[in-house]
Backbone as a printed PyTorch tensor [residue, N CA C, xyz], in Angstrom:
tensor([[[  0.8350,  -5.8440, -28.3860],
         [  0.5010,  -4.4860, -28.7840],
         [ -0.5390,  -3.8790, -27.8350]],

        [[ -1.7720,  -4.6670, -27.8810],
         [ -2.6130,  -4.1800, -26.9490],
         [ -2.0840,  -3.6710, -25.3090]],

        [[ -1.3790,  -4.7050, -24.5950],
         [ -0.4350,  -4.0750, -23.7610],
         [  0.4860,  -3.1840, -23.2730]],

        [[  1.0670,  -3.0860, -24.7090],
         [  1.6210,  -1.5840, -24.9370],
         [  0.6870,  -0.3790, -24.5050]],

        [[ -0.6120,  -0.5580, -25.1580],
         [ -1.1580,   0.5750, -25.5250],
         [ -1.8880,   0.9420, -23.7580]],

        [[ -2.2400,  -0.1040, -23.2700],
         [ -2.6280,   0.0330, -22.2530],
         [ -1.7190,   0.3280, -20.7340]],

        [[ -0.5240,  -0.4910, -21.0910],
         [  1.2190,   0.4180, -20.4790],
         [  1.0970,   1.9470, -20.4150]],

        [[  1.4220,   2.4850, -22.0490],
         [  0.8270,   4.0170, -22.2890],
         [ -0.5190,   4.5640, -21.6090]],

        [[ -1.1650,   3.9120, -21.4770],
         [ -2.5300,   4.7570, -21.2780],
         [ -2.2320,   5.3090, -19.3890]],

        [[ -1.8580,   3.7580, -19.0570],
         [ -1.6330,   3.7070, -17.2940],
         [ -0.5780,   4.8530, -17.2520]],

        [[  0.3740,   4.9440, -17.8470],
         [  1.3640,   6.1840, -17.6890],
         [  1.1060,   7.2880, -17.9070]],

        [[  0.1940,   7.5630, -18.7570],
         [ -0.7150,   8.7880, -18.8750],
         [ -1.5960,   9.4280, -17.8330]],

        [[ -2.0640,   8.5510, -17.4400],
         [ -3.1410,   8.5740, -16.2150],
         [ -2.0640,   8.6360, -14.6790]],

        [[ -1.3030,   8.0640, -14.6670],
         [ -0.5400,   8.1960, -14.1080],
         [  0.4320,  10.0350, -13.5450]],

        [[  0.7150,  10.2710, -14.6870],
         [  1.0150,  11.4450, -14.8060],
         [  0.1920,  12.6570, -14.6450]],

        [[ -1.1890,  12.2750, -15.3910],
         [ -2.2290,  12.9570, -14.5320],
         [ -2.1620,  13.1200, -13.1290]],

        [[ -2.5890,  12.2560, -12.7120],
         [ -2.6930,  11.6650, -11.1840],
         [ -1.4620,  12.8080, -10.1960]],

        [[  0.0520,  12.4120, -10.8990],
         [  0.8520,  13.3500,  -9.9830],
         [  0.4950,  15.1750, -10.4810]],

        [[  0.0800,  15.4400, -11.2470],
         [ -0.4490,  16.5590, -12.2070],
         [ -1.3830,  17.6270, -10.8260]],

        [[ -2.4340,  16.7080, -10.4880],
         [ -3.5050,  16.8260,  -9.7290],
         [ -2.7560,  17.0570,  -9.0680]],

        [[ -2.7390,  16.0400,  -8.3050],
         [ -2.0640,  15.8570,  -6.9410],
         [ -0.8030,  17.2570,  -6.6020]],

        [[ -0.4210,  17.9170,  -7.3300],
         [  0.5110,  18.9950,  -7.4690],
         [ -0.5880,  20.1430,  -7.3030]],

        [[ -1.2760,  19.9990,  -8.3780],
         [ -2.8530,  21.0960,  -8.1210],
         [ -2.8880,  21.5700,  -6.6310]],

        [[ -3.2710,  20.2820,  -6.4080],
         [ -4.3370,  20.5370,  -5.4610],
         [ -3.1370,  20.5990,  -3.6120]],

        [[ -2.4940,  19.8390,  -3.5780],
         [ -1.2010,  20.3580,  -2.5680],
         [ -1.1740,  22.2190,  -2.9550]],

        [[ -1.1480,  22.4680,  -4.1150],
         [ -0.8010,  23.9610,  -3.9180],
         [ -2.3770,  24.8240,  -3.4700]],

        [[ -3.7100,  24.1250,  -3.8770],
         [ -4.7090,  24.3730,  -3.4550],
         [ -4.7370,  24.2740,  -1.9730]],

        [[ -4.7140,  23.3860,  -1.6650],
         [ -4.8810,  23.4310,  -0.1710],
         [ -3.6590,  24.0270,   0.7750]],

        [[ -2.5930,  24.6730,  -0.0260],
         [ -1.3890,  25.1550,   1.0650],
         [ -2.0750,  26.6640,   0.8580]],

        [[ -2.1440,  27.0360,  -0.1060],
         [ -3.2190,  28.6660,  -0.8050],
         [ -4.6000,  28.5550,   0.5060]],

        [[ -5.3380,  27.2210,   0.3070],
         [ -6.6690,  27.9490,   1.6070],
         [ -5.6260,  27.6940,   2.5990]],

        [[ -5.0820,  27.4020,   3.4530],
         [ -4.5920,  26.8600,   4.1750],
         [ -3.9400,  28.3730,   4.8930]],

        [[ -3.2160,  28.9830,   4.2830],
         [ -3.0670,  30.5340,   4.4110],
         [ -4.3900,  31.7270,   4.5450]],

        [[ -4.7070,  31.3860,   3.5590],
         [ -6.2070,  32.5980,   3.4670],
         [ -6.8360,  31.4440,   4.5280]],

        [[ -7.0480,  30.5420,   5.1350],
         [ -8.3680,  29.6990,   6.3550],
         [ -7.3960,  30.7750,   7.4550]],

        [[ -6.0480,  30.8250,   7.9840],
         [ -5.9150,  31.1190,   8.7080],
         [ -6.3220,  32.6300,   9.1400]],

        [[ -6.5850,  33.6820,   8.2270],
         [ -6.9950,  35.3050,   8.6520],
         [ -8.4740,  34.7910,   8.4490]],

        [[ -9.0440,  35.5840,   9.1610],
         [-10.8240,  35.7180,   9.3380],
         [-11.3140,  35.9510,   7.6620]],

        [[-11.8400,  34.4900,   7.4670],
         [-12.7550,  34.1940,   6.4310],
         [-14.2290,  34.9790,   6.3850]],

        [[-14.3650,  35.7200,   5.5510],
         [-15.2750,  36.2830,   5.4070],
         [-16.7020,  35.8430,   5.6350]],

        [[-16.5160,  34.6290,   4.6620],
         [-17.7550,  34.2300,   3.8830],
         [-17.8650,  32.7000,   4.2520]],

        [[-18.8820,  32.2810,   5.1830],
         [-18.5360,  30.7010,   5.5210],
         [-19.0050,  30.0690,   4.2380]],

        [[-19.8750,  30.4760,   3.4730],
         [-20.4760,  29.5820,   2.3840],
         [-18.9920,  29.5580,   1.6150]],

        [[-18.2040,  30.0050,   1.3400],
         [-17.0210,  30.3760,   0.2240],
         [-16.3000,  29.1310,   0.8300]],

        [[-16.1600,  29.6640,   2.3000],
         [-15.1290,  28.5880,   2.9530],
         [-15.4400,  27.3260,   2.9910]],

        [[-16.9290,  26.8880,   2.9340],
         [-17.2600,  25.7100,   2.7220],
         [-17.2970,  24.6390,   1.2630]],

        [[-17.3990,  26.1990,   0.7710],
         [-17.2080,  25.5400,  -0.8230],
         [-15.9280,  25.0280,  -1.6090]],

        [[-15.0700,  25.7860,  -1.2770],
         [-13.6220,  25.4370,  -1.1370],
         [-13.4090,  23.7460,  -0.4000]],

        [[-13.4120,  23.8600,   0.6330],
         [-13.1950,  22.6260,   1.5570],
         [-14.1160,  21.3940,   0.4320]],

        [[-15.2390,  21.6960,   0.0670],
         [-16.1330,  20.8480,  -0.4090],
         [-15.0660,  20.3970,  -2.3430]],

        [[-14.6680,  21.3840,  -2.4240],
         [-14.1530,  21.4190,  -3.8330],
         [-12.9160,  20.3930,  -3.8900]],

        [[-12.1440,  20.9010,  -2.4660],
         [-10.9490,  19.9960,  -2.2100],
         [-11.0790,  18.6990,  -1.9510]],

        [[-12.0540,  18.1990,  -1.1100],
         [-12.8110,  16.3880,  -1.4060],
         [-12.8580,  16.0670,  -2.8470]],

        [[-13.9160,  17.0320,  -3.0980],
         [-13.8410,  16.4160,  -4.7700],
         [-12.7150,  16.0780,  -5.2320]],

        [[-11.9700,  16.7850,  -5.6280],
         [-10.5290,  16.6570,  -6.3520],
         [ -9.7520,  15.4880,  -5.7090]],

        [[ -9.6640,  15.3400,  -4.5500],
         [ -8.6550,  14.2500,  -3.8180],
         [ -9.8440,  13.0990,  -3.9190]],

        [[-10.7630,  12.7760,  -4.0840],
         [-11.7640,  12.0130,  -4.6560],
         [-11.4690,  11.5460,  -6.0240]],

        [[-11.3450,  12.7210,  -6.6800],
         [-11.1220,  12.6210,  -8.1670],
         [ -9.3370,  11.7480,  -8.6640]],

        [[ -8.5590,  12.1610,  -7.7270],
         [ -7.4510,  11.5610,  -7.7100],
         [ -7.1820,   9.9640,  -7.2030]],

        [[ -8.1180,   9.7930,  -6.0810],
         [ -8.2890,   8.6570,  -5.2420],
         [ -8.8670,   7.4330,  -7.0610]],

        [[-10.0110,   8.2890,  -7.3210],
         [-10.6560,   7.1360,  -8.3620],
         [ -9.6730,   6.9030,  -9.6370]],

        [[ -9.0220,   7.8670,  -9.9450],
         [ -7.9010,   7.8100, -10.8660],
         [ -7.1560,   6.6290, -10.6300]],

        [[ -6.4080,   6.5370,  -9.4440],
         [ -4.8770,   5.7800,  -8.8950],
         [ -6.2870,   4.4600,  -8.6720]],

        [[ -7.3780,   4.3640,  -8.1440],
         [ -8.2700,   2.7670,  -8.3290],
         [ -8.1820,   2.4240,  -9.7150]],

        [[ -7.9580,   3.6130, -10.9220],
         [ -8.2740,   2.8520, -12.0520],
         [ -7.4590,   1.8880, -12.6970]],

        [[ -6.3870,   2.9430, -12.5580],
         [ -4.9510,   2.5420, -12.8400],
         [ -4.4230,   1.0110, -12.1240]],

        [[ -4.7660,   1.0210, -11.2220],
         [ -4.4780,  -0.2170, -10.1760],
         [ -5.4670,  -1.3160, -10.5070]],

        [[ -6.8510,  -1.0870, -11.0360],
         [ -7.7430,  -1.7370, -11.9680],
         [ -6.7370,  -2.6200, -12.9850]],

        [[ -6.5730,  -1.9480, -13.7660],
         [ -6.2790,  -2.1400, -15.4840],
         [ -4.8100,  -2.8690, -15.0620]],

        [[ -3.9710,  -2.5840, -13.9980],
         [ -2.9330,  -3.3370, -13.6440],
         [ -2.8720,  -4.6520, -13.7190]],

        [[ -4.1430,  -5.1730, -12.5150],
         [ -4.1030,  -6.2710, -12.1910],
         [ -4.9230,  -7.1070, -13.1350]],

        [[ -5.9430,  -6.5250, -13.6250],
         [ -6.7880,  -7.2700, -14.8340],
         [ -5.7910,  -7.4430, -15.6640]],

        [[ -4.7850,  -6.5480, -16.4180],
         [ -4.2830,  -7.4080, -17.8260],
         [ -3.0350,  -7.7980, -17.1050]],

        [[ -2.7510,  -7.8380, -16.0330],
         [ -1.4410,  -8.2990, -15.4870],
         [ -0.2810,  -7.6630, -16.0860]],

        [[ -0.1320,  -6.4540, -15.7970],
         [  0.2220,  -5.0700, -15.8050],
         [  1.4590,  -5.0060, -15.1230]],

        [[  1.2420,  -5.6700, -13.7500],
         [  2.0510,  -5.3170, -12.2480],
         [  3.7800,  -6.2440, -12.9490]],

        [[  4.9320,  -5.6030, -11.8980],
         [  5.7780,  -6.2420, -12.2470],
         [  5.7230,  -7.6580, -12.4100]],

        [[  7.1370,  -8.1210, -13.0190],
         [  7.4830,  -9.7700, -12.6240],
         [  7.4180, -10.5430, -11.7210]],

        [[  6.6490, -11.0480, -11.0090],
         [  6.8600, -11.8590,  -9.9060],
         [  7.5560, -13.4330, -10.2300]],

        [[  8.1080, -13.9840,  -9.8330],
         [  8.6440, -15.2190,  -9.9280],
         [  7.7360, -15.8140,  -9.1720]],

        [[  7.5600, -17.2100, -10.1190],
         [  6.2670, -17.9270,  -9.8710],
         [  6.7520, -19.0020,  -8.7500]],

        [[  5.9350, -19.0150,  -7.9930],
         [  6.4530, -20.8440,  -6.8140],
         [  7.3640, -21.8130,  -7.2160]],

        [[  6.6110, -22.6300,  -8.6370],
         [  7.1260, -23.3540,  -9.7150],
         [  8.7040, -23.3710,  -9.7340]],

        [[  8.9460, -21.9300, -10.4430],
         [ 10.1690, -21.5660, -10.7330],
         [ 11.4570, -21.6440,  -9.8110]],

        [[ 10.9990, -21.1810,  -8.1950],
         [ 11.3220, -21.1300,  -7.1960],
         [ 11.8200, -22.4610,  -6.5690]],

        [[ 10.6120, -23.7430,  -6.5080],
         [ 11.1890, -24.4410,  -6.4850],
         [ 11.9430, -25.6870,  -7.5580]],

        [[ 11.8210, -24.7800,  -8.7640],
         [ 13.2670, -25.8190,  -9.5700],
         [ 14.2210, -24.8400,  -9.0130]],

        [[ 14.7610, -23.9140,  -8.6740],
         [ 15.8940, -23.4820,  -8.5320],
         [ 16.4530, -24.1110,  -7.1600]],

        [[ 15.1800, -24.1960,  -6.3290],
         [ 15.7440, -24.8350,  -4.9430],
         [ 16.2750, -26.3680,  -5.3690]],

        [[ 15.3880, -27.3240,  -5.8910],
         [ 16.0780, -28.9250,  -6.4300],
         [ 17.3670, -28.8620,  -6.5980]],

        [[ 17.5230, -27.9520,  -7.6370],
         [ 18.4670, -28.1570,  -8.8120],
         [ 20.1080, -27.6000,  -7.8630]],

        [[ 19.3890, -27.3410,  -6.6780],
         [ 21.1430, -26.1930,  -5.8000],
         [ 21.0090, -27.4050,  -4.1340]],

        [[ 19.7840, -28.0800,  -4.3830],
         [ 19.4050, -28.3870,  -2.8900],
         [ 19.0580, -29.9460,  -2.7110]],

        [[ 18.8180, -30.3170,  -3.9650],
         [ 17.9440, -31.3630,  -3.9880],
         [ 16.7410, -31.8250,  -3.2260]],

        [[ 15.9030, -32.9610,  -3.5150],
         [ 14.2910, -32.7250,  -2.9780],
         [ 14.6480, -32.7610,  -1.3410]],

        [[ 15.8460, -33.3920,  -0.3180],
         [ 15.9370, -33.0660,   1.0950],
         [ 16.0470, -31.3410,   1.0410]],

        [[ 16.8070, -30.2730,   0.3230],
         [ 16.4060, -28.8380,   0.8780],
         [ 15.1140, -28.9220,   0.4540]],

        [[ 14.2970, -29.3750,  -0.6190],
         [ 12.8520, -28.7130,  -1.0130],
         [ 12.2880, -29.3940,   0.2960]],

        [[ 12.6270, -30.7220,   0.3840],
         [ 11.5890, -30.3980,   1.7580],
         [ 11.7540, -30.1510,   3.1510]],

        [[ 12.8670, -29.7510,   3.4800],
         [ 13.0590, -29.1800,   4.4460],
         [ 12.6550, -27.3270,   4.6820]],

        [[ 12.5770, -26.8270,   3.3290],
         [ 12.2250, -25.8750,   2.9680],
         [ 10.6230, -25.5650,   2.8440]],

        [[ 10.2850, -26.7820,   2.6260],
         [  8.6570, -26.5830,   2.7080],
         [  8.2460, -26.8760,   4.2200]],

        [[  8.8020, -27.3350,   5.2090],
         [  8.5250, -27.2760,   6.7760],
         [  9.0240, -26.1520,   7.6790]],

        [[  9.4350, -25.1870,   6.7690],
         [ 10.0650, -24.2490,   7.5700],
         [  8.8940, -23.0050,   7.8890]],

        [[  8.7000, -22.8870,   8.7400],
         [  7.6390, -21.3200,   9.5180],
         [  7.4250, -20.5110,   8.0610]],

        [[  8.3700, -19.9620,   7.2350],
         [  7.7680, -19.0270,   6.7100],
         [  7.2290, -19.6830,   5.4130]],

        [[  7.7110, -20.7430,   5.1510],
         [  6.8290, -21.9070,   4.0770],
         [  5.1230, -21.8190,   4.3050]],

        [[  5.3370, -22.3190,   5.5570],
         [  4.0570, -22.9180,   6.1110],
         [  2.8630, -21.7880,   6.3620]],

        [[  3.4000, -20.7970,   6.6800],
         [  2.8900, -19.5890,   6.9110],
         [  2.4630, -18.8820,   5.6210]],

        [[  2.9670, -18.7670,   4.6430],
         [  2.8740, -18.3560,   3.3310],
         [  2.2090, -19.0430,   2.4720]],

        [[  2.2910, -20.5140,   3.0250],
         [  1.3760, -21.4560,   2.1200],
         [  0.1630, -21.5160,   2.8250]],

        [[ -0.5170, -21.1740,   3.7440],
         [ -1.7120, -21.3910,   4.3350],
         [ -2.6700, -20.8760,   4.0980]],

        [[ -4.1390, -21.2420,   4.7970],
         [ -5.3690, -20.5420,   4.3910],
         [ -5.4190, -19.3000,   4.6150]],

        [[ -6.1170, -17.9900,   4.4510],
         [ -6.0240, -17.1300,   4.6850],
         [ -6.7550, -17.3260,   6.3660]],

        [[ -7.2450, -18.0080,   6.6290],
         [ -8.0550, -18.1960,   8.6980],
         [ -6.8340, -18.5250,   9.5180]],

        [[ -5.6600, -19.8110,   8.7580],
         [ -4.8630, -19.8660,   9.5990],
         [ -3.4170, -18.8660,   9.9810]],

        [[ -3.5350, -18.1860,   8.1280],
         [ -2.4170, -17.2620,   8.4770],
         [ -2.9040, -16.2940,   9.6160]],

        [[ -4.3580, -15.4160,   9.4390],
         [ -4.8010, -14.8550,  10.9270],
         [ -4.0390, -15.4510,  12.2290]],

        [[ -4.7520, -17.0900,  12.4710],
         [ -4.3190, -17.3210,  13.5130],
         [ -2.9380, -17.2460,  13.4330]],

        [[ -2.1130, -17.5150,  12.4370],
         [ -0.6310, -17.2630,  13.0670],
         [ -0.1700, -15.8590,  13.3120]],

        [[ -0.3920, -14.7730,  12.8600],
         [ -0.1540, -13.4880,  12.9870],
         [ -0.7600, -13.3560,  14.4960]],

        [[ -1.8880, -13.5530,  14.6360],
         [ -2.5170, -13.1310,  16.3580],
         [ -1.0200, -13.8830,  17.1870]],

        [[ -0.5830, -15.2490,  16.6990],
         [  0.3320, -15.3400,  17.5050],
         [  1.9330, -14.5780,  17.9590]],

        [[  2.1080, -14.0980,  16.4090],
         [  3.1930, -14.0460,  16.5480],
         [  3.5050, -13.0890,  15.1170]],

        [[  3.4130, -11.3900,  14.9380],
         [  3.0220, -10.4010,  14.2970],
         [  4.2670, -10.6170,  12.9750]],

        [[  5.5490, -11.1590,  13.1960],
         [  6.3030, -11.2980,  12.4730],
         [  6.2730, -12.2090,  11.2160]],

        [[  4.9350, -12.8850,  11.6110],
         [  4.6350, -13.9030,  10.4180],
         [  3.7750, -13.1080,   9.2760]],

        [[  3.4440, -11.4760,   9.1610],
         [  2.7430, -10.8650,   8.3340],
         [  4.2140, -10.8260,   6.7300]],

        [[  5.6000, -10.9270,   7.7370],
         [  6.2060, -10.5330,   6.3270],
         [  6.3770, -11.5640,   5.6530]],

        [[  5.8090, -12.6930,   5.7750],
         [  6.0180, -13.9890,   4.9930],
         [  4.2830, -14.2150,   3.7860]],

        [[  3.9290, -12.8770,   4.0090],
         [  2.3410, -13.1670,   3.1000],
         [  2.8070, -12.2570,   2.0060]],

        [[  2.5910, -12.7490,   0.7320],
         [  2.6580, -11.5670,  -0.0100],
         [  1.6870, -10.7890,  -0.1610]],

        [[  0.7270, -10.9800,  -0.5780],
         [ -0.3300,  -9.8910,  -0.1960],
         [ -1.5400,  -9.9640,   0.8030]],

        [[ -0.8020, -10.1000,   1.9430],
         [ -1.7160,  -9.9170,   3.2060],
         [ -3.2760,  -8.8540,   2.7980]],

        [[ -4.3460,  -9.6750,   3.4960],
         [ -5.7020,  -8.5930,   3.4660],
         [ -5.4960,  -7.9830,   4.7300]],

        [[ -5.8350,  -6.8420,   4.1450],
         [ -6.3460,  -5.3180,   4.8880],
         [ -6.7740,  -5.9340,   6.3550]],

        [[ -7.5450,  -7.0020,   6.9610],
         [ -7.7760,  -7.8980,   7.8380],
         [ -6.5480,  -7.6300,   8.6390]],

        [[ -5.4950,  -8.7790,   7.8780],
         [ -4.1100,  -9.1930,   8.4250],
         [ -3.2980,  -8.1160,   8.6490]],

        [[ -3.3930,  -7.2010,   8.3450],
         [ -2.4590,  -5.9140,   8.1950],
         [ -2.9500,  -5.3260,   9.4870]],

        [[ -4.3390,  -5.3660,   9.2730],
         [ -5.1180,  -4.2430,  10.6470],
         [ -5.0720,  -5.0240,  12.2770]],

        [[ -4.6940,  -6.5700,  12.3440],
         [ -4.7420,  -7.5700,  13.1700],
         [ -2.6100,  -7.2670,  13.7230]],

        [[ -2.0050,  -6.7660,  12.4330],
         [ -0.6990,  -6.7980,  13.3590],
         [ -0.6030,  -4.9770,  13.9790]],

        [[ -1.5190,  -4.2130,  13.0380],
         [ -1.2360,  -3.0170,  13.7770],
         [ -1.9890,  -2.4440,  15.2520]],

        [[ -2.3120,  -3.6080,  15.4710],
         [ -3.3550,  -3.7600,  17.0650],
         [ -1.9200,  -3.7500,  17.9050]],

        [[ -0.7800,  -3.8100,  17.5060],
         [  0.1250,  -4.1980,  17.9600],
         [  0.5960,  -2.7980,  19.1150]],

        [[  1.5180,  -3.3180,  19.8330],
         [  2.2390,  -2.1880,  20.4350],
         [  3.0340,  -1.2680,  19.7590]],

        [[  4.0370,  -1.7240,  19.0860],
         [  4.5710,  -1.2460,  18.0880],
         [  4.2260,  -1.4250,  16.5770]],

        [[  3.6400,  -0.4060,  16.0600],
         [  2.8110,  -0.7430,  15.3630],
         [  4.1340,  -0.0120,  14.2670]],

        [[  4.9450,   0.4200,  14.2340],
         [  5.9490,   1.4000,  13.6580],
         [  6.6340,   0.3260,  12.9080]],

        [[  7.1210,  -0.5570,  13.9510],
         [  7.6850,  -1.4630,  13.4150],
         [  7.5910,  -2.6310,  12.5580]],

        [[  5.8030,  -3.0290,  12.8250],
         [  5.2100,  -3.8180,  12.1460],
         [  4.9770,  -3.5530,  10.3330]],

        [[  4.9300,  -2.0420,  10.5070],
         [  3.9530,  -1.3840,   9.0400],
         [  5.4500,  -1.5600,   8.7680]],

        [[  6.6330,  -1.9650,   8.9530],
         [  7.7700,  -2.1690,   7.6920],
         [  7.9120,  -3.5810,   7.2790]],

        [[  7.0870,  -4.3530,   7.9650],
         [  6.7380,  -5.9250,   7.5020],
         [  5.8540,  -6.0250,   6.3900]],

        [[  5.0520,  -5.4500,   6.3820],
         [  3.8220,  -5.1590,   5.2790],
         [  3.7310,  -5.0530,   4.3520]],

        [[  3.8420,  -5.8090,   3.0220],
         [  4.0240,  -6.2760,   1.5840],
         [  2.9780,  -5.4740,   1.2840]],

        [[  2.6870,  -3.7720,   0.6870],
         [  1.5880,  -3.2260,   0.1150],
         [  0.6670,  -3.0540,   0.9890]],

        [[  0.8530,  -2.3750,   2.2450],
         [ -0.6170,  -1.5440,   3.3480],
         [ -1.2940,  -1.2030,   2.6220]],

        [[ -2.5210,  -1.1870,   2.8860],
         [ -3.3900,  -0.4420,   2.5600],
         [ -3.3570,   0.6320,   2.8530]],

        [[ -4.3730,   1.9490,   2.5830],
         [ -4.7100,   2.7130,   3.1040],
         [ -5.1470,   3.1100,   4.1000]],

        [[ -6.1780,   2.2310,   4.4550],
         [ -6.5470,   2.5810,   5.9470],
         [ -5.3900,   2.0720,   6.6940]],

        [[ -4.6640,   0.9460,   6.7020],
         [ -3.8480,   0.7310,   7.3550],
         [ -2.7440,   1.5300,   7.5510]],

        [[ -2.0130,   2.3610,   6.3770],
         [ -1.0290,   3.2290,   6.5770],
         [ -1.9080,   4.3480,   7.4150]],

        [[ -3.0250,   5.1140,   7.5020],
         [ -3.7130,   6.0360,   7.6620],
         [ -3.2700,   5.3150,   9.5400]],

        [[ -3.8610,   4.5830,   9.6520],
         [ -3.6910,   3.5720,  11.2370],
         [ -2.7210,   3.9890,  11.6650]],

        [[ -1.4500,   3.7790,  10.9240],
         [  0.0360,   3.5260,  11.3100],
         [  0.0750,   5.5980,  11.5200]],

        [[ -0.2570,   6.1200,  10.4220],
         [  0.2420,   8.1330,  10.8680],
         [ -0.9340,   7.8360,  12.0450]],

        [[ -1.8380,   7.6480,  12.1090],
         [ -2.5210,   8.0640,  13.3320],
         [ -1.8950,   7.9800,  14.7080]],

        [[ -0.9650,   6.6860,  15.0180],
         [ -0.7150,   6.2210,  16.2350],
         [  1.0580,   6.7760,  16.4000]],

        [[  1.3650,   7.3270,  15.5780],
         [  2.1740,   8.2150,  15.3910],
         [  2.3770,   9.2250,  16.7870]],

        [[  3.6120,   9.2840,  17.8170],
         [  3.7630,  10.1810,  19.1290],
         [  4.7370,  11.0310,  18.3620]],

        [[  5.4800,  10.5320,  17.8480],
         [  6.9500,  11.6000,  17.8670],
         [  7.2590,  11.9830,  15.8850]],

        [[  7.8330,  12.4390,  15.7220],
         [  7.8250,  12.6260,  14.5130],
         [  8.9100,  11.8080,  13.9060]],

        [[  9.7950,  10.7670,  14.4250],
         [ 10.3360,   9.8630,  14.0600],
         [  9.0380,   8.6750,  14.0970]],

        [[  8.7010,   8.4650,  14.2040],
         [  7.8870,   7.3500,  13.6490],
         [  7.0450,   7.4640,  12.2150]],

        [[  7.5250,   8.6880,  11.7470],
         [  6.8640,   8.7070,  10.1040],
         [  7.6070,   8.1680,   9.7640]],

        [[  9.3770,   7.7880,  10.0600],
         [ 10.4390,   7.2490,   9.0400],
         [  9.8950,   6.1060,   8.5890]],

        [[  9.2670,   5.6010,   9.6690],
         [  8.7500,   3.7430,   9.2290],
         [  7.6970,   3.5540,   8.4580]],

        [[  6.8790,   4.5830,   8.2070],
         [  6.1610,   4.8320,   7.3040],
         [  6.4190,   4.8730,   5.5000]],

        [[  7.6440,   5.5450,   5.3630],
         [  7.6870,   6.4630,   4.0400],
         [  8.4450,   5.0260,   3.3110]],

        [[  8.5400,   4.1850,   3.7670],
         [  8.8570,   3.1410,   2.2400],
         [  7.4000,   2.6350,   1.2860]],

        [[  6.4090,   3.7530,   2.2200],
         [  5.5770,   2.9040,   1.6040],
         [  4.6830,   4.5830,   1.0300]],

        [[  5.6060,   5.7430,   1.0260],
         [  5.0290,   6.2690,   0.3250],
         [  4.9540,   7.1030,  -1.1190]],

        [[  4.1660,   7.2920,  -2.1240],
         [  4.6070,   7.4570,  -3.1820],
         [  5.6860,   8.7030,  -3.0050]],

        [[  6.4990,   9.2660,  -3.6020],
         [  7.7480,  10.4210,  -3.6410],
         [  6.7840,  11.2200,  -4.7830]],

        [[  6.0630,  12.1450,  -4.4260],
         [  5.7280,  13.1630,  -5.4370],
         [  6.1080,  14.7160,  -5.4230]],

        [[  7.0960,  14.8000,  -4.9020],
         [  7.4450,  16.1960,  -4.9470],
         [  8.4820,  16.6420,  -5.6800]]])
C-alpha cells in the first residue's frame, strides 16, 4: 500500500514536472521574442532571465526528488537479478557455459572494481556498455573520446553533465540523433 501511495505521489510530481517544464519553454520562447527588439529596461530583462533559473532550478529539484524516492523505496523498474541470470544460464548451458560465460570481456568487465573498469574503458571505450550504471567518471573518461556521438549511445543512463558534453561537441546537426534516446519526449 505504502508503495502505491508513493507510485501516486511520484506520478503526480511527475506531471508537475512536465506541467512546468511546458510553462516555462513557453516562458522563455515569449522573452526570447520580446529579448530580440530593444529591451527597454535592463533591470526587467534581468529579472526575467533571473526568474527563468529559478523555475528550471525549481524543475531540476523536482525530477532529484522524484529520482530520490525511486531509488530509496526501490521504485525503479524490474531488473533481473545476477542470481536469476545465472540459473537460467546452468539450466540451458550447464556450469561449462556458466563458466565460460564468466571469462568472457563483458563478464569480467561488468564484474569489476569500479578503478579497474576505468582502466578498461581508458583502454578500450566499448567496454562502458557492459556497466550498468557507469559513474559520471566513466561516462566523462569515454566522452574524451573522438567520437564522442557514438560513445553517448553506449551509456546505460548519462548523466547530465555528460549528455550536456555530448550537445556541446556537437558540429552538425545530425549528431543530436545520437543523443535523443536519452531524451525525455515532452512535447
Amino acid at each position: 500500500m505504502k508503495n502505491e501511495i508513493l507510485k501516486n505521489k511520484i506520478c503526480s510530481k511527475e506531471e508537475e514536472i512536465r506541467e512546468k517544464e511546458k510553462t516555462l519553454k513557453n516562458l522563455k520562447d515569449n522573452f526570447e521574442h520580446v529579448k530580440s527588439e530593444d529591451f527597454p529596461n535592463k533591470w526587467i530583462k534581468d529579472f526575467i532571465e533571473a526568474y527563468i533559473n529559478y523555475k528550471q532550478f525549481e524543475i531540476d529539484t523536482l525530477k532529484e526528488e522524484c529520482d530520490r524516492y525511486k531509488k530509496e523505496y526501490n521504485l525503479e523498474e524490474y531488473k533481473m537479478k545476477l542470481s536469476e541470470f545465472k540459473e537460467i544460464i546452468l539450466r540451458k548451458f550447464g556450469e561449462k557455459g556458466w563458466e565460460e560465460f564468466k571469462n568472457s570481456t563483458e563478464y569480467l568487465t561488468y564484474n569489476a572494481t569500479e578503478k579497474k573498469v576505468l582502466e578498461k574503458i581508458k583502454n578500450n571505450n566499448e567496454n562502458i556498455r557492459y556497466i550498468n550504471n557507469p559513474t559520471e567518471e566513466m561516462q566523462l573518461e569515454v566522452m574524451k573520446r573522438s567520437n564522442p556521438f557514438y560513445y553517448i549511445q553506449l551509456i546505460n543512463k548519462p548523466t547530465k553533465k555528460v549528455l550536456q558534453e555530448a550537445i556541446n561537441r556537437a558540429d552538425t546537426i545530425h549528431d543530436y540523433k545520437y543523443v535523443l534516446k536519452h531524451i525525455e519526449n515532452d512535447l
